[in-house]
C-alpha positions in Angstrom: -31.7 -25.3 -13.5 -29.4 -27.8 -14.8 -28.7 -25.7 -18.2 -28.3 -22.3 -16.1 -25.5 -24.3 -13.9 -23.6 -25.8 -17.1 -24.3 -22.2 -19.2 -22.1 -20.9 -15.5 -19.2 -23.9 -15.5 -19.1 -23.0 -19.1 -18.7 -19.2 -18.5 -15.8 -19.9 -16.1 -13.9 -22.1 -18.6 -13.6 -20.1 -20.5 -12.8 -17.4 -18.8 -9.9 -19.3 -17.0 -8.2 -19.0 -20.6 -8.7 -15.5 -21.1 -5.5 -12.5 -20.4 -6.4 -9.8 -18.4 -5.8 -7.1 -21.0 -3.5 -3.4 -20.9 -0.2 -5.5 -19.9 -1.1 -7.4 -16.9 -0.7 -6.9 -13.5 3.1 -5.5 -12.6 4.6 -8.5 -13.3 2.7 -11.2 -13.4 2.5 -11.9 -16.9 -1.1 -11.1 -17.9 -2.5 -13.2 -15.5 -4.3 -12.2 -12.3 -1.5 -12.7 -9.3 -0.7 -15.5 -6.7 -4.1 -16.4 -4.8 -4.2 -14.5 -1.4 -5.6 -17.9 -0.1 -8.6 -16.5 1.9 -12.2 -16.8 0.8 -15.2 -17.1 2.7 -18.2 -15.4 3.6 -18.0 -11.6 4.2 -14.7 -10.1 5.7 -11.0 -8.9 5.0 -7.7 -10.4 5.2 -6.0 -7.0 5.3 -4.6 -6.7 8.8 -4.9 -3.0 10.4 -7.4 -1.6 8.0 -10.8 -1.0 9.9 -12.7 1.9 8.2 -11.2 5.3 9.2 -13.8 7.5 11.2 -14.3 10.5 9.4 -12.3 9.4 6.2 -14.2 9.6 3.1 -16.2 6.3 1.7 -16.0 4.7 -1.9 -18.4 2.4 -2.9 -17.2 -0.4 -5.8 -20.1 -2.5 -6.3 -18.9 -6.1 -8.1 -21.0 -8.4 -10.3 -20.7 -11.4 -12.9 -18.0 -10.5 -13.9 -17.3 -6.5 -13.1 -16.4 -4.4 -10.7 -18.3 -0.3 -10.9 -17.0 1.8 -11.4 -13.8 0.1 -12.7 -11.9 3.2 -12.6 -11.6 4.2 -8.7 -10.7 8.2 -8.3 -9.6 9.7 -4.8 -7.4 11.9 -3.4 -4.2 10.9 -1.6 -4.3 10.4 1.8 -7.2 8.8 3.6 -10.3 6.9 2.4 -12.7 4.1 2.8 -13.2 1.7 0.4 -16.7 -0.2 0.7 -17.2 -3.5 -1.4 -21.0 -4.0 -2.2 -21.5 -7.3 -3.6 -24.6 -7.2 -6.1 -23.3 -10.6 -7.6 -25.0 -14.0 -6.8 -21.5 -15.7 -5.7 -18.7 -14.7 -3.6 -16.0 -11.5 -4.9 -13.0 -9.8 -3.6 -11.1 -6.4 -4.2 -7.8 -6.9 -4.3 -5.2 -4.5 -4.6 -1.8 -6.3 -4.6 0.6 -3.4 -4.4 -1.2 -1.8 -1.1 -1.9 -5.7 0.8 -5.5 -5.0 0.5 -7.9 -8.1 -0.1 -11.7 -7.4 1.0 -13.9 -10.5 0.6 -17.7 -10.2 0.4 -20.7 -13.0 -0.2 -23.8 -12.4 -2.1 -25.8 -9.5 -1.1 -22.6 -8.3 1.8 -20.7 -5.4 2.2 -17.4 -4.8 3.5 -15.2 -2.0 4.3 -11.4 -1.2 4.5 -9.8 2.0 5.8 -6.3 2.9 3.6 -4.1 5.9 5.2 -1.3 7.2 3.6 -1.9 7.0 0.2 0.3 8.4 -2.2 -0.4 9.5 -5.6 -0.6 6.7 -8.3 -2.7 4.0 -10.4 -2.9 1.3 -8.5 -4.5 -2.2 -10.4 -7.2 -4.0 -8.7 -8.9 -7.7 -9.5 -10.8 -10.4 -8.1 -8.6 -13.0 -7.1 -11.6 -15.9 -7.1 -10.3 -18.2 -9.9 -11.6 -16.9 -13.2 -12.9 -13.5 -12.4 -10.2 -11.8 -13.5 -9.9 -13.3 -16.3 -13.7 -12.9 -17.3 -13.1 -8.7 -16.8 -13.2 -8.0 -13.0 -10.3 -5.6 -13.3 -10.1 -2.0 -12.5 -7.6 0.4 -11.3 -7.4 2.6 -7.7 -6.1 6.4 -8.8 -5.1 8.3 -6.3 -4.7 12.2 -7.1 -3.1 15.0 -4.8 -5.6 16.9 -3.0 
């Protein structure tokens, strides 16, 4: 158990030095963006977005060290976005340029409604140190009905 632990510190070092690759993250260099300061157990931080009643859902599901799918497709306008966590530690879903940060703890699922989405590629990341670094990275497209 002590090996498996150091194998994981290791793991994160490392990933810590790592860019996240295809040009960063509008702006910030490569590196994943200022932390949005809120982890704990399950929940949001993104104010005003309960799940839409009748909007459609998409599941991401996020692991060591991976969102799936990484490449989010839905059409503009409304839609739920579920985050299933199938990893053994905390993850989050952040996407930076809509103020959405979902939070969820081992084995939890949380949901965010988004309205008024326009068409675009929108990055998201895990914002827990090292995550994106180590490859939890994806992107939100939104397409035109």
């Amino acid at each position: 158990m002590l090996l498996a632990g150091l194998g994981l510190v290791a793991v994160g070092l490392m990933g810590m030095s790592l860019q996240v690759p295809t040009g960063g993250w509008g702006g910030w260099g490569g590196m994943h963006p200022p932390m949005m300061g809120w982890w704990g157990p399950g929940g949001t931080s993104s104010q005003g977005m309960a799940p839409i009643a009748g909007a459609p859902t998409v599941g991401v599901e996020a692991t060591e060290f991976a969102f799936e799918p990484n490449r989010v497709v839905t059409d503009a306008g409304e839609v739920n976005i579920a985050l299933v966590n199938r990893g053994t530690m905390l993850h989050d879903l952040t996407i930076p340029a809509l103020g959405v940060h979902l939070a969820a703890g081992r084995g939890e699922t949380t949901t965010v409604g988004l309205s008024g989405l326009n068409r675009g590629e929108y990055p998201i990341l895990c914002t827990v140190p090292g995550h994106a670094e180590a490859g939890m990275v994806g992107v939100l497209v939104v397409e035109d009905p």
